[in-house]
N, C-alpha and C positions, 0 to 999 in steps of 0.2 A: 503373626507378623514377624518377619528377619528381623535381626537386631540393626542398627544403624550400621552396623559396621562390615557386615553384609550386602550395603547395598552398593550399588554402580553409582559413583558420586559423579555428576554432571556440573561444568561451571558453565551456563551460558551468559554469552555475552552480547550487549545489543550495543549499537551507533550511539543511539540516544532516546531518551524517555521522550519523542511525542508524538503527537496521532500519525496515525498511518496505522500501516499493512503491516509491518513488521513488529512493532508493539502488541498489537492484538495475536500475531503468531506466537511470541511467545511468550504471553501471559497464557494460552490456553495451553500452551506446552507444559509451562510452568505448572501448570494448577491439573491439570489434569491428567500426566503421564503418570504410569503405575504408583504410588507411593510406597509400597512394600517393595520394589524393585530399584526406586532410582530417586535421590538425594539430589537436589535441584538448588543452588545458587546461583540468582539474575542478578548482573550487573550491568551497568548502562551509564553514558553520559547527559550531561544535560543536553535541553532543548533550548535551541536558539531564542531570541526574543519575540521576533515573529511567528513563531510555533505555539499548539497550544500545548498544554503540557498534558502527558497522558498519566500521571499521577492517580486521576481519580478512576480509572480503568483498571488500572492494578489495585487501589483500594477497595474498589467496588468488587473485586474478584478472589478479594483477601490473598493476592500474591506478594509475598514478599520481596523485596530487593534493596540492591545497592547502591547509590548514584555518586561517581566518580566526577569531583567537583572540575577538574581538570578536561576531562576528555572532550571534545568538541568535534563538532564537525567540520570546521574547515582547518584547514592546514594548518599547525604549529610546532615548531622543530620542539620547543620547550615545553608547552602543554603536552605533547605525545609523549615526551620524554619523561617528566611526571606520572602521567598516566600509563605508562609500558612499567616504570616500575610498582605501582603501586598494583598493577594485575599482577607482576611478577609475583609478590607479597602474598596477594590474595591466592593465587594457585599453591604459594607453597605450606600459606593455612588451612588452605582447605583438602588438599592433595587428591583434585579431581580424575579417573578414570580418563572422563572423554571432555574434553573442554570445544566447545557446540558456538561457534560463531554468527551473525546477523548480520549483512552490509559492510560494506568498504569497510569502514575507519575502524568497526570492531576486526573486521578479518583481518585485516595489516597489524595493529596492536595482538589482538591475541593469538596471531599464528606465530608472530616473531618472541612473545611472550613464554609460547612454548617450550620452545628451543632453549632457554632457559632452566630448564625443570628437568632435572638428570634421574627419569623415574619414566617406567612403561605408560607411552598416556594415546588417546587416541585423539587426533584434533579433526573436529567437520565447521565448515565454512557453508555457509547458506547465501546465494547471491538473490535477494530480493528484489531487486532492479540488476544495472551494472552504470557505473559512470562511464564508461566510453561513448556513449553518442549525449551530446547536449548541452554537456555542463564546462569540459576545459579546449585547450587549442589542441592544435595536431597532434603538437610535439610534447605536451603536459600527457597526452594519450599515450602515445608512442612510449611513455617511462612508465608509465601507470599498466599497461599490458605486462610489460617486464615485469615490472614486483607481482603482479597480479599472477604469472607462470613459473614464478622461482616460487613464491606463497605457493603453490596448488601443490610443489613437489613434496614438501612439508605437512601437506594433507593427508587424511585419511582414506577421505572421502567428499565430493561437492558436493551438494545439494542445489540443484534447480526446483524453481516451482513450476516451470513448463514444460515440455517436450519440447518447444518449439526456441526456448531459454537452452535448452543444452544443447541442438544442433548449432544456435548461436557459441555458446563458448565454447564447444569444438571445433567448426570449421572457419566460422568466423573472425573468432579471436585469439584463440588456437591457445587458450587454458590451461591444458588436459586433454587426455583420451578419455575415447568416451567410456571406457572402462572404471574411470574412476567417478565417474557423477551417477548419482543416484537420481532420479523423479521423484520428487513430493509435493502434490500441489497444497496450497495455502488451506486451513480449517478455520471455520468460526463458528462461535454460538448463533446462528440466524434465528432468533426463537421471535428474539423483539421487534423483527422487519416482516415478522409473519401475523402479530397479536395486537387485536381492536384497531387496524386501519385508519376502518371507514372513520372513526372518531376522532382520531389524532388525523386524517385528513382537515374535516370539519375544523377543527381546532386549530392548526396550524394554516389554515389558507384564511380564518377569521384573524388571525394575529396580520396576516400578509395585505388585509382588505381585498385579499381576490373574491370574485365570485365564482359561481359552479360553473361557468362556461370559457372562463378564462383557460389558458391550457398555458401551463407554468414548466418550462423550459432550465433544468437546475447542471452545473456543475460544482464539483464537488473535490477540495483540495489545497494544497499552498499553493500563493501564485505568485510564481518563481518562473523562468524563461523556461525550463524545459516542458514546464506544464502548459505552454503555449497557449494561457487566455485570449491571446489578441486575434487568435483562430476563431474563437468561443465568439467574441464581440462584430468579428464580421461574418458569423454563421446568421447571429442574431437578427444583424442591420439588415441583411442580405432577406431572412426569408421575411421579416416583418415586414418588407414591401410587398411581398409576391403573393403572400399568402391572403383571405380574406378573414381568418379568424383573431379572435384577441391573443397574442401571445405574450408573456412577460417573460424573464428570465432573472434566475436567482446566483448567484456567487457565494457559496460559502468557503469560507477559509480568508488566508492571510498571507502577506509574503513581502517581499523587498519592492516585487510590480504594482503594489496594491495602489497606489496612488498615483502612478500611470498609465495602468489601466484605467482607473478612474476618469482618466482626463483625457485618454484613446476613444471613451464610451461618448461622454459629452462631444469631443469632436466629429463625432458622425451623426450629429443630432439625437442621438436616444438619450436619455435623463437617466440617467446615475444617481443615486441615492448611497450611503453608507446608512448600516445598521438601523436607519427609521427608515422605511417606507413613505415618500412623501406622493403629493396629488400624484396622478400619473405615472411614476417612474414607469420605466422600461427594463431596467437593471439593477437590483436590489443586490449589493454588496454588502453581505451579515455577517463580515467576522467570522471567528469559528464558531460552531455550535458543539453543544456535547448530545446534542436532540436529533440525531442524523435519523433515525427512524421516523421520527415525527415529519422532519425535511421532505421524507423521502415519499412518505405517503401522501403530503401535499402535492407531489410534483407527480406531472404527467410525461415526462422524457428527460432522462440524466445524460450529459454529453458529457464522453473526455476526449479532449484535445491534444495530450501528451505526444509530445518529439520521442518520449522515451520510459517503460514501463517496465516492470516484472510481470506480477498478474495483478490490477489495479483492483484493489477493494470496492472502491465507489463502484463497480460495477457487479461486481459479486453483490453486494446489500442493496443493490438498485435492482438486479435479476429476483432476490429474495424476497421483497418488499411488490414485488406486480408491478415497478415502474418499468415502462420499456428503454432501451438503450440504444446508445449511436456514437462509435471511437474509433480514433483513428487507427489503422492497423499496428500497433507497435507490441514488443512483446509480446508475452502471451494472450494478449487481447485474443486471436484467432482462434486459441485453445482453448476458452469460456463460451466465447460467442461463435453459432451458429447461423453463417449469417441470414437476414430477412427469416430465420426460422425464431431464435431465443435472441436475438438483437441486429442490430445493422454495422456492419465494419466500414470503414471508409476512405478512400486519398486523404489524404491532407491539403488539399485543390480546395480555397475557399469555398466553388461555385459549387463544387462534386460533391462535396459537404454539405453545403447548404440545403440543393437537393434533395439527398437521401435526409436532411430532418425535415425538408420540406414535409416528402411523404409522409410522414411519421404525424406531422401537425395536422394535414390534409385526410390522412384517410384514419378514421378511427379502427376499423376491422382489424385493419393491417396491425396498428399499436398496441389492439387488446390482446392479439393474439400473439404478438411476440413477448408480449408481458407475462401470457400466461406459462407459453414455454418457458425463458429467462426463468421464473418462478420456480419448476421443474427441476429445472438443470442447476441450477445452485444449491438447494435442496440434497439432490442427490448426490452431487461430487464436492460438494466444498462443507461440509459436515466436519466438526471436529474433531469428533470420533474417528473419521478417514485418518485424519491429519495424526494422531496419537498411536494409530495402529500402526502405521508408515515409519514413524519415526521411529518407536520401542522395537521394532522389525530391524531397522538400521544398527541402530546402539546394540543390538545382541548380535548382529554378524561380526561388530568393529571391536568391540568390550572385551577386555580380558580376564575379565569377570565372569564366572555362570551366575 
């Protein structure tokens, strides 16, 4: 083994410790990339209060990290400004090589942090999502592109998780050239969306009171407006009339809508439940769970609804897991899913929507067999192993280090 002082020192930096897509990127980053090669400090801000916190993901993975009591996720001139110096600090105790960014709040903080640091360093930015469609106004956009292309010049290198993510911030949002973005699609451990099913079915649909003919209808995430539930609840309304079979539907996650939706569900006549399952419900609202494998095997079709995406995990562990899938076209949705082959893409058209999970409710053949593709295709491209070869690939073209 090199001595420490040898190796290519990496500072990555995340948005914030909670569930998602980006958490799990780079804790497997974290824990798995060479260790005789590359010296890994994660830092991160807190999770909101309606998030759940991904703490025990990283403990359960024995990765170590940082959590910057300051940094948040929404906007604060004086919180960022704590936070910008306290990365400053941290870059000049740790005196990282390549300092490896995560989403907005981290890539604004640590690219400007950079600049900072009067020492050869390579800086990469990873856009997991992007805020431009969904979340501010025109003209909040309009400023936020700007920083977002004076940041890129400062770069190293982007990192897309799609192909379909980088023609977006090349021609669409106009970033960068495409010469400076890299491909790396997302990696996970899928071992646990693949091991004893049938029993954590059994197990998890006795916790729900479903029976075996029930066909259980899940989404999967915060629910916040750009994740657009209120799509999810008239996809629901819509085919539970049309359809002849039992259908229910499940809500896992949390968010600022939570209690809106709530009360959108009851106004169309389906019964709304929070975290108990009462007579009847029609819509079981659970909180987060940290049991998504379990979730996932209980459920016979995972819908996302999203205005707005990178590459959406609930769908990658929903492909892994044999349950079949149904989203709206955004991001790289198109670049996982195959459609009517490995899942169904869809308008955002309540009715178009509705539809296409009609079929999915209606014809079993159809469902098993995109489950079993999905299954397949996740398997094969979203493997962590991809994910750690891609990156160590990256780091040794940008490193000034051998």
């Amino acid at each position: 083994m090199h001595p420490v002082k040898n190796k290519v020192k990496v500072l990555r930096i995340l948005n914030r410790f909670n569930i998602g897509g980006p958490i799990l990127n780079v804790t497997y980053l974290t824990k798995y990339i060479n260790p005789d090669k590359y010296k890994t400090l994660l830092i991160g801000g807190q999770c909101e209060k309606h998030e759940q916190s991904a703490h025990f993901i990283l403990d359960e993975e024995g990765v170590r990290f940082k959590e910057l009591k300051y940094m948040r996720r929404a906007i604060s001139p004086f919180f960022d400004l704590i936070s910008l110096f306290q990365i400053i600090l941290i870059i000049y105790r740790f005196k990282p090589n390549i300092i490896h960014t995560h989403a907005a709040k981290a890539g604004l903080l640590g690219r400007v942090a950079s600049l900072f640091y009067f020492r050869k360093i390579s800086v990469v930015h990873t856009y997991h999502g992007n805020v431009f469609d969904g979340y501010f106004s025109r003209i909040k956009n309009f400023f936020i592109l700007k920083i977002e292309q004076i940041l890129a010049r400062v770069s190293t290198k982007i990192v897309a998780i799609s192909n379909l993510q980088k023609q977006d911030l090349v021609n669409k949002y106009k970033i960068c050239q495409t010469s400076k973005i890299q491909v790396i699609p997302l990696g996970f451990d899928l071992t646990k969306f693949t091991a004893t099913m049938d029993s954590k079915r059994q197990e998890t649909r006795q916790e729900f009171s479903l029976t075996d003919d029930i066909i259980l209808i899940t989404i999967i995430g915060r629910i916040v407006p750009v994740k657009n539930h209120k799509l999810f609840i008239d996809v629901i309304n819509y085919c539970k009339n049309k359809t002849k079979y039992d259908i229910r539907a499940l809500v896992v996650g949390d968010g600022s809508d939570t209690n809106e939706i709530i009360d959108y569900t009851n106004t169309l006549g389906l019964k709304a439940s929070y975290k108990v399952a009462k007579e009847k419900t029609d819509v079981l609202f659970t909180s987060w769970r940290s049991d998504i494998d379990r979730i996932l095997a209980a459920s016979d079709i995972v819908c996302l609804t999203s205005l707005n995406e990178g590459t959406p995990v609930s769908i990658i562990e929903s492909m892994a897991s044999k349950t079949a899938s149904i989203s709206t076209n955004v991001g790289g949705v198109s670049d996982i899913i195959n459609h009517r082959v490995s899942g169904i893409v869809s308008d955002s058209d309540v009715k178009v929507y509705a539809e296409n999970l009609l079929e999915l409710i209606n014809n079993k053949e159809l469902r098993v067999s995109i489950s079993e593709n999905g299954h397949k295709t996740s398997l094969e491209r979203f493997s962590y192993d991809v994910l750690i070869k891609n990156t160590e690939t990256l780091y040794k073209s940008i490193s000034n280090k051998s």
